[in-house]
C-alpha positions in Angstrom: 48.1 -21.6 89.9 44.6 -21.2 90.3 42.5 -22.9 87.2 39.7 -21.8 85.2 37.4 -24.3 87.4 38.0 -22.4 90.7 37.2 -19.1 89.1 33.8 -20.3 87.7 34.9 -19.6 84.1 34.6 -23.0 83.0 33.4 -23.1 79.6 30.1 -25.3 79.3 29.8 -28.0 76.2 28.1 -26.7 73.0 26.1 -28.7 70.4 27.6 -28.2 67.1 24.8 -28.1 64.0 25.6 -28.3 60.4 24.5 -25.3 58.7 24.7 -23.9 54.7 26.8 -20.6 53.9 24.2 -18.4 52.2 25.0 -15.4 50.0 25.0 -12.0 51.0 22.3 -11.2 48.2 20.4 -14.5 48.8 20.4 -14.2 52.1 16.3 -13.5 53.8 16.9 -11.7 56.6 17.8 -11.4 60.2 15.6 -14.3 61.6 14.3 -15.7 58.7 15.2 -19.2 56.7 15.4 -19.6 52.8 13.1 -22.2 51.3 12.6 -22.4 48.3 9.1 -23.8 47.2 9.0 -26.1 44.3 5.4 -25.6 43.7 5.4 -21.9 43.6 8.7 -22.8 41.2 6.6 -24.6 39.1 3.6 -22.9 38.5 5.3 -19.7 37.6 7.3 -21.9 34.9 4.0 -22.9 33.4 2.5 -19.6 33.1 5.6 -18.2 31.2 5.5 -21.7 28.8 1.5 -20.4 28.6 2.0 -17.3 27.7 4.5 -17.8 25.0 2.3 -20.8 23.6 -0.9 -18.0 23.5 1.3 -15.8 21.2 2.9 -18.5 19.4 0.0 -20.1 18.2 -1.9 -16.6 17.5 -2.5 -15.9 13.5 0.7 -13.7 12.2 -2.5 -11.6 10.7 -3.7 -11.3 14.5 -0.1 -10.1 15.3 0.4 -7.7 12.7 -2.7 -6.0 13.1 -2.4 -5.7 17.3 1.1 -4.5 16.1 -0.4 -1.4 13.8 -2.9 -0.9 16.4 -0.1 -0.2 19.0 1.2 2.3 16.5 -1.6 4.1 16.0 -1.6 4.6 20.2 1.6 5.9 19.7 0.4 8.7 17.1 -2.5 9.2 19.2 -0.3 10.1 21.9 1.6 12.2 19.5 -1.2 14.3 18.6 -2.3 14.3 22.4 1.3 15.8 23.5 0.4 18.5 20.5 -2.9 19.0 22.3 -2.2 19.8 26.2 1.6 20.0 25.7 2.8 17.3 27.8 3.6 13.8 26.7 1.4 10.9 28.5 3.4 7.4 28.7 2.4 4.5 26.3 1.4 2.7 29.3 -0.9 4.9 31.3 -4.0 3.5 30.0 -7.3 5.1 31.8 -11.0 5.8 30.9 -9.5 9.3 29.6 -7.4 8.3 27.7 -9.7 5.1 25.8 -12.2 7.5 25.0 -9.9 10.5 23.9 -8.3 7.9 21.9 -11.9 6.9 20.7 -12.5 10.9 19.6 -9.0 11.1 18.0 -10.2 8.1 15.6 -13.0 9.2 15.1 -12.7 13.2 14.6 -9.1 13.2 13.5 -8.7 9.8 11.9 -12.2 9.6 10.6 -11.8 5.6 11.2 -15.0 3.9 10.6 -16.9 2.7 13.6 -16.1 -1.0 13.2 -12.3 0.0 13.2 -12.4 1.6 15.8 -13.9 -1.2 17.9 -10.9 -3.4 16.4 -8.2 -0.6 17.5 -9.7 -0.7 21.1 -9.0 -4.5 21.0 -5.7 -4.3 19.4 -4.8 -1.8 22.0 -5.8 -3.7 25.1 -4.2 -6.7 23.8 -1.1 -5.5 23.1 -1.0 -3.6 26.5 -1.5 -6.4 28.2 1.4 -8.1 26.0 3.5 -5.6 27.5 2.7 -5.7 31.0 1.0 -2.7 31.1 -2.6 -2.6 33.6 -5.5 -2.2 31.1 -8.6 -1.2 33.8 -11.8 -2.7 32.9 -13.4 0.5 33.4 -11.5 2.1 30.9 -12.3 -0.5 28.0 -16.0 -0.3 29.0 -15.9 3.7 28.8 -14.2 3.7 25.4 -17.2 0.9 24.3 -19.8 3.2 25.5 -18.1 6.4 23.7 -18.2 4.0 20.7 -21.9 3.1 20.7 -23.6 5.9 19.3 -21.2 6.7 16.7 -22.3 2.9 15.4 -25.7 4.3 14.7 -24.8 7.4 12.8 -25.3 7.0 8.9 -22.1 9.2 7.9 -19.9 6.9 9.9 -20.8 3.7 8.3 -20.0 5.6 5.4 -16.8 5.5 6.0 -16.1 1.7 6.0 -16.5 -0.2 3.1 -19.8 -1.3 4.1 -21.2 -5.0 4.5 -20.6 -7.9 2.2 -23.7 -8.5 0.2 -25.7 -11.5 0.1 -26.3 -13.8 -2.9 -28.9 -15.4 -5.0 -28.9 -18.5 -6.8 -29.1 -16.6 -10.3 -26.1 -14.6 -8.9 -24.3 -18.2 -8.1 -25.0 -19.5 -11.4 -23.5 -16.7 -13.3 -20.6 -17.0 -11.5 -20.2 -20.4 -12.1 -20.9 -20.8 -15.7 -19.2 -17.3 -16.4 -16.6 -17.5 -19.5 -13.5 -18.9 -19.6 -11.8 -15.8 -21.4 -11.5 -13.3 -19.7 -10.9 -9.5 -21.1 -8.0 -7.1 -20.0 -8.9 -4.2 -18.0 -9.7 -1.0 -19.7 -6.9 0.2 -17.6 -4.3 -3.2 -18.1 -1.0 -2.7 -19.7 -1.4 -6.2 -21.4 -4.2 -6.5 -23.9 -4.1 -10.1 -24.6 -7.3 -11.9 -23.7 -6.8 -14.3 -20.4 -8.4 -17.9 -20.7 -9.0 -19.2 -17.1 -7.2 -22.9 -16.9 -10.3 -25.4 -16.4 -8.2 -26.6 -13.4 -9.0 -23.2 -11.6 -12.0 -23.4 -13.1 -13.4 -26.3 -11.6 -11.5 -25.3 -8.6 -13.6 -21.9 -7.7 -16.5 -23.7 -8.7 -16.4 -26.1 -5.8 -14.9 -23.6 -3.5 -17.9 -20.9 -3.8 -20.5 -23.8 -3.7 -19.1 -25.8 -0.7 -18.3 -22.2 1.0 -21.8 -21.0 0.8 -23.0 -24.5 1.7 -21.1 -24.8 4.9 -21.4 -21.0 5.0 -17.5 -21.2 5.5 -15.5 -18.6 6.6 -12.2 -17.9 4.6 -9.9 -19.3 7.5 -12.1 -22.6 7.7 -12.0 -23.1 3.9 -7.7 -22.7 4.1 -7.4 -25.2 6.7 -9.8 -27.9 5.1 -8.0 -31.0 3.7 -9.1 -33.7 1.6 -10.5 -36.1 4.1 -12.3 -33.2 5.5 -15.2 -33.7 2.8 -16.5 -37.1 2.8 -19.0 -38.0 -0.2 -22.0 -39.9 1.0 -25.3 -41.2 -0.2 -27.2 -37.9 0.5 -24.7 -35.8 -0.5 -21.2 -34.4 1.6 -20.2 -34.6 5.4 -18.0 -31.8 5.9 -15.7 -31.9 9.2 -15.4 -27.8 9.0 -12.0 -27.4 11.7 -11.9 -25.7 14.3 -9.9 -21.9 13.8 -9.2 -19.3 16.6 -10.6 -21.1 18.7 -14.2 -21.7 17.5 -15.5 -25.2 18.2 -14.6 -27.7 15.3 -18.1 -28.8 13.1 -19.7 -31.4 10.8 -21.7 -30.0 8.2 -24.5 -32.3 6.2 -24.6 -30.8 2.2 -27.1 -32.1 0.3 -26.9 -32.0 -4.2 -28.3 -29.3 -5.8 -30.5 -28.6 -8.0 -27.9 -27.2 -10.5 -24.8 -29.2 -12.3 -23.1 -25.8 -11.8 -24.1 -24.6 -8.4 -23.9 -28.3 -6.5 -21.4 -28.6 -3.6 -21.5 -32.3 -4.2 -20.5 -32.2 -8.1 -18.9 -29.7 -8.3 -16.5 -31.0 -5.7 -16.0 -34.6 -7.5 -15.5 -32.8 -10.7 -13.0 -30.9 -8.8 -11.3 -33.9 -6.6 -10.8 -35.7 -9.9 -8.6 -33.0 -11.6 -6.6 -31.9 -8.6 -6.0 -35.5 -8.6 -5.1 -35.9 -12.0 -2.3 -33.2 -11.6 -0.7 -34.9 -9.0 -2.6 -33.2 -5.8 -1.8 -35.6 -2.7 -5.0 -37.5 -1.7 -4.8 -36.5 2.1 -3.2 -33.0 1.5 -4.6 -29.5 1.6 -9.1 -29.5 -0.2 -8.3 -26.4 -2.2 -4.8 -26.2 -4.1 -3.5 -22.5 -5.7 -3.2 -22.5 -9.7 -1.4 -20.3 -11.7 -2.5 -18.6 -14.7 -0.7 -21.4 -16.9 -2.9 -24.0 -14.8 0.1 -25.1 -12.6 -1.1 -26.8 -9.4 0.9 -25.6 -5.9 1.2 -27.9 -3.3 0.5 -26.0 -0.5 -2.9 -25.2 0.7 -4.9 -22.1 -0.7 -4.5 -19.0 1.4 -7.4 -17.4 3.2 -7.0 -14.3 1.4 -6.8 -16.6 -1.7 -9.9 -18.1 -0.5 -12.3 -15.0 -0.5 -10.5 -13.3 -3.5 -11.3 -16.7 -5.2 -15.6 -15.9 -4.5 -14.7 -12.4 -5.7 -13.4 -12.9 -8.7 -15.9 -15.1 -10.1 -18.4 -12.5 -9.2 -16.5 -9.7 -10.9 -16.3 -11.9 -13.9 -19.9 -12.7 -14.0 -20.8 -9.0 -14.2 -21.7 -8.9 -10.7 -21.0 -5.0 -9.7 -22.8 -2.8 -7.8 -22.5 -4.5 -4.7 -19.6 -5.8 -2.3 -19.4 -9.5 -2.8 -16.2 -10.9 -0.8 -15.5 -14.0 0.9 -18.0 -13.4 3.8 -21.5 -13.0 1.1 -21.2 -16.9 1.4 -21.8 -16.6 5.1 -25.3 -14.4 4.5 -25.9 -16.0 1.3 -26.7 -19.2 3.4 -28.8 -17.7 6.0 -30.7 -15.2 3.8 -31.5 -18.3 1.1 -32.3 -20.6 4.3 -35.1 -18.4 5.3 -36.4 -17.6 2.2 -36.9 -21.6 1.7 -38.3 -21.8 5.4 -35.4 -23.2 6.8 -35.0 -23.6 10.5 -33.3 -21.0 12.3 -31.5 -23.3 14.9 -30.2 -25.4 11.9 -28.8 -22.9 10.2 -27.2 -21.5 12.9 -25.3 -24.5 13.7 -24.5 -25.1 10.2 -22.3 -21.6 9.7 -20.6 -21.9 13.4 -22.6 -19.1 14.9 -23.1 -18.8 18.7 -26.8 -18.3 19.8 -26.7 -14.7 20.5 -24.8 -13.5 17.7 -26.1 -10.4 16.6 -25.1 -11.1 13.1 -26.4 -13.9 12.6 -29.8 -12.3 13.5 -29.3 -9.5 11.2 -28.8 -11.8 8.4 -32.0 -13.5 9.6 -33.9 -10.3 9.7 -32.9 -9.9 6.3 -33.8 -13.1 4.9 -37.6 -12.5 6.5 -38.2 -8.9 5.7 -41.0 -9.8 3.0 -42.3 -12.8 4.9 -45.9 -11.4 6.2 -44.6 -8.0 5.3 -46.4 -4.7 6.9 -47.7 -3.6 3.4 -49.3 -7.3 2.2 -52.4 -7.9 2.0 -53.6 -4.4 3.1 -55.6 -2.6 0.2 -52.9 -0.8 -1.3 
């Protein structure tokens, strides 16, 4: 019998190697080898945690408003479909469509200029949110479409205009404004109102400290009680840091005025809260009730600039649109008036250095300094 030897079929030893079963759907490829890479693994695991952290931490008032921006996109895209009769995508964002949906606010709308500029942000944001491609080409066309209809008169019109700046007559009469209070010509209850003195004492140290600090509504909420420190020369105010703006310590000085003095008017203020049971290292400024309850949670920012309001509507302040952000020009048009240096006063309200308001509220605060028409004959 002849063997497999003599007919040269002798099969020759093979090295056996260990080897892992892969999936048909994992499996790479004719050729190829599946590795996975840790570090790839890992950095895409910190940009989703990143992500979510960036939208947890953003203001619910931030939210809410990208969220009624988005809307309006939608109705935009609504009319548009009206318009050329067939419906464009939520998601195809290009310069014609930012500045169409600049002319639909504008022309259809009739938003306001500075709305408009908010809605273009809203937009882009929540685009982004959603995964959609936002060009930078289209947000700088929609900017440019924007810029003259800032400079037209009738526009401005349309918004509710710029909060007003005040004087130090303006804050006395606002502090040392009476107690009662009348009803409303148009109030269903005519009994007269008698502002608790624990509110009282409460709005007095929030206006002064807010125009002092030149505080915005947000940085008044989050202050807590060891956030004001009393001092020799006056208050050291540790103004926190919100959305992201750098965190700052303010110097207030007394005034010249029992009623209008951050420093007084805040003692006055500590004591009561105090008195009523206020935690020592809670929340600065508490809510009150109209029966002069204290809350123990901290005083909302929309509580905060209804607060400055509210004391100017009592004082007979009308005319003008006082809200929470007069205290930020009050401080910068009073600081230059008094020859106050620029640089300081900058850094005192949180500004950056090319902040175009902040220089319009210092071109306010000089217009009669060495004025055109002085001195001239007239």
């Amino acid at each position: 019998m002849t063997t497999a030897e003599e007919c040269g079929a002798a099969l020759e030893p093979v090295e056996v190697v260990d080897a892992e079963l892969v999936e048909d759907d994992d499996a790479p490829g004719a050729g190829a080898v599946a590795v996975r890479d840790p570090v790839a693994a890992v950095l895409q695991a910190l940009d989703t945690d990143a992500k979510q952290h960036l939208e947890d931490i953003r203001p619910k008032k931030t939210k809410d408003g990208y969220k009624r921006d988005w809307e309006i996109w939608g109705e935009f895209h609504d009319w548009l479909a009206e318009q050329k009769g067939t419906r464009l995508p939520l998601s195809t964002i290009t310069v014609g469509t930012f500045v169409g949906f600049v002319v639909y606010l504008d022309q259809v709308v009739e938003a306001p200029p500075n709305t408009i500029e908010r809605r273009i942000t809203g937009v882009t944001s929540e685009a982004r949110k959603r995964g959609f491609t936002v060009p930078k080409e289209a947000t700088e066309a929609a900017r440019r479409a924007l810029k003259p209809l800032r400079l037209d008169k009738e526009r401005q019109k349309r918004g509710r205009g710029k909060a007003a700046s005040l004087s130090p007559a303006d804050l006395r009469a606002m502090a040392e404004a009476p107690r009662e209070r009348t009803p409303e010509p148009t109030a269903r209850r005519r009994r007269v109102y008698r502002v608790p003195e624990l509110a009282r004492l409460r709005d007095q140290a929030l206006n002064a400290i807010k125009v002092a600090v030149a505080g915005r509504n947000e940085e008044m909420s989050e202050l807590d009680d060891p956030d004001i420190v009393v001092v020799d020369e006056g208050l050291m105010v540790s103004v926190p840091s919100v959305k992201g703006r750098p965190a700052r310590k303010d110097p207030v000085t007394y005034g010249e005025n029992r009623s209008t003095c951050p420093v007084r008017c805040w003692q006055a203020y500590r004591l009561a809260k105090l008195a009523a049971g206020a935690d020592p290292d809670g929340p600065a400024f508490l809510p009150v009730d109209q029966w002069g309850h204290q809350g123990s949670q901290r005083l909302s920012p929309d509580g905060v600039g209804r607060a400055l309001a509210r004391s100017a509507r009592y004082a007979g302040l009308t005319g003008r649109r006082i809200t929470g952000h007069s205290a930020r020009r009050t401080l910068v048009t009073l600081g230059i008036k008094n020859r106050k240096r620029v640089d300081k006063l900058r850094r005192q309200g949180g500004w950056s250095a090319n902040s175009p308001v902040f220089w319009e509220y210092v071109d306010e605060g000089e217009a009669f300094e060495d004025a055109p028409t002085e001195g001239i004959g007239l």
